[in-house]
C-alpha positions in Angstrom: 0.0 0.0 0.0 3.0 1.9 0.8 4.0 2.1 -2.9 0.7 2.8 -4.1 0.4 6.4 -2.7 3.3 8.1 -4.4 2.1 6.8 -7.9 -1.3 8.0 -7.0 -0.3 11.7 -6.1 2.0 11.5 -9.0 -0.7 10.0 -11.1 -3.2 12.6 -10.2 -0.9 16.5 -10.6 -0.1 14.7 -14.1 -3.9 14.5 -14.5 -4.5 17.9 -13.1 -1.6 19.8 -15.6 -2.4 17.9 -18.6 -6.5 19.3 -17.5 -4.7 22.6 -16.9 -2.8 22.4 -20.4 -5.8 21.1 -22.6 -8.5 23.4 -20.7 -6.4 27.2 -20.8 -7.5 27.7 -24.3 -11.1 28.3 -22.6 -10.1 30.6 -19.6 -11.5 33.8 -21.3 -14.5 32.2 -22.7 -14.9 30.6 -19.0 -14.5 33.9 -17.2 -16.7 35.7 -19.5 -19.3 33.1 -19.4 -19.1 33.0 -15.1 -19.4 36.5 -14.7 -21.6 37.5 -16.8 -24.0 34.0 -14.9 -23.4 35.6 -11.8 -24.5 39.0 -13.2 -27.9 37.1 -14.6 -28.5 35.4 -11.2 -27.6 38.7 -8.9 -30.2 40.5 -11.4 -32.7 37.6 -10.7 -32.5 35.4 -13.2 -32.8 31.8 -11.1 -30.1 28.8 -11.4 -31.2 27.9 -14.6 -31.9 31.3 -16.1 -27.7 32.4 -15.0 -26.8 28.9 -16.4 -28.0 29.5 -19.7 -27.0 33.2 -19.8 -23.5 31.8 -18.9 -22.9 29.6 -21.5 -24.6 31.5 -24.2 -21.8 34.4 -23.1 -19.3 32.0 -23.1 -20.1 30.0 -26.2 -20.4 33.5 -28.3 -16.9 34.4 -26.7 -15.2 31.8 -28.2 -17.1 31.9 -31.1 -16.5 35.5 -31.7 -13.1 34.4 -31.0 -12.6 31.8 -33.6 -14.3 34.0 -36.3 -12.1 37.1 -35.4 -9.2 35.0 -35.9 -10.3 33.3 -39.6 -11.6 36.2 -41.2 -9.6 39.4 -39.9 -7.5 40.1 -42.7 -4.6 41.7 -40.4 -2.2 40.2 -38.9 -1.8 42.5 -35.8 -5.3 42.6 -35.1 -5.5 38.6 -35.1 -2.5 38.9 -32.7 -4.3 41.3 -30.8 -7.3 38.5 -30.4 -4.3 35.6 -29.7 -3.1 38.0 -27.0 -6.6 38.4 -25.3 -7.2 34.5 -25.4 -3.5 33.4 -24.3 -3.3 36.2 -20.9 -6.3 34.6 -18.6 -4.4 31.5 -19.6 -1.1 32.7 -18.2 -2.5 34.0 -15.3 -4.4 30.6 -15.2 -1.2 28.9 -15.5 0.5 30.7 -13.2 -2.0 30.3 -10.0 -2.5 26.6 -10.5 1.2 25.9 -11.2 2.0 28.4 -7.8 -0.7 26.2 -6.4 1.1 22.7 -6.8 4.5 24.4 -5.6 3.3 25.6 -2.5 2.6 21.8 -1.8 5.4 20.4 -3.2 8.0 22.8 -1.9 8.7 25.5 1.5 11.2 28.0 -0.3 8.8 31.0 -1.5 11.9 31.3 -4.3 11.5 28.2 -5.9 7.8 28.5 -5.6 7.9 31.9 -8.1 10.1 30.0 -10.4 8.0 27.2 -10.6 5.0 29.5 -10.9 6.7 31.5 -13.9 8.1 28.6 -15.4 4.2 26.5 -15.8 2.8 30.1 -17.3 4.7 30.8 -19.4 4.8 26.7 -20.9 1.0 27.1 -20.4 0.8 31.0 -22.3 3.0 28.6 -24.9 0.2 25.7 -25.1 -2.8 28.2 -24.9 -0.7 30.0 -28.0 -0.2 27.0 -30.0 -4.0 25.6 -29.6 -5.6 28.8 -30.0 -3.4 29.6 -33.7 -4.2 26.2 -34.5 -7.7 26.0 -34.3 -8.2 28.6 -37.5 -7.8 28.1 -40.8 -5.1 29.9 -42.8 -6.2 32.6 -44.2 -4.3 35.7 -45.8 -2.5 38.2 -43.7 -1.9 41.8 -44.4 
């Protein structure tokens, strides 16, 4: 039993950064979908009125996202989109990757490293899927 605990932990923060890899493409859609939910259900919407509200937001976010990206025919302003879907991913990144290294390790230096380090391979990810997801198109 002994030996089955460290592949376990082990097993699950793998589990946890490849979630945190494959899901930060989503982090502005997500945050635009939950606050604008809570908005709905603080204006008195109901649970299931905020929950459709939500992902209606969320859903047009990324839309809007992934049309932005295929049919602006600049290449700064698609940047300019990349950037606003790859920073709630850093900062994504960073908080859950400061998270594991506040378990794993005491020295608040090494903790900021770590931190650093998983945003800016997660801002990487978030870059790659996001770019990759469009069709190429011409830029100007």
């Amino acid at each position: 039993m002994i030996i089955f605990g460290p592949l376990l932990v082990i097993t699950g923060i793998g589990f946890f950064c490849w979630l945190l890899f494959t899901l930060a493409v989503f982090a502005l859609p997500f945050f635009v979908g939950l606050t604008t939910g809570i908005w709905a259900f603080h204006t008195g919407a109901g649970v299931l009125g905020c929950i459709a509200v939500g992902l209606v937001a969320g859903g047009a976010t990324f839309g809007i996202g992934q049309l932005a990206l295929a049919y602006v025919p600049w290449a700064w302003l698609r940047m300019l989109v990349v950037v606003l879907y790859v920073a709630p991913a850093t900062v994504a990144g960073y908080s859950a990757t400061h998270g594991i290294a506040l378990m794993a390790m005491a020295a608040p230096n090494w903790q900021t490293i770590f931190a650093v380090v998983g945003a800016i391979a997660v801002s990487i990810t978030a870059f790659i899927r996001i770019t990759g997801r469009t069709t190429p198109g011409p830029a100007g």
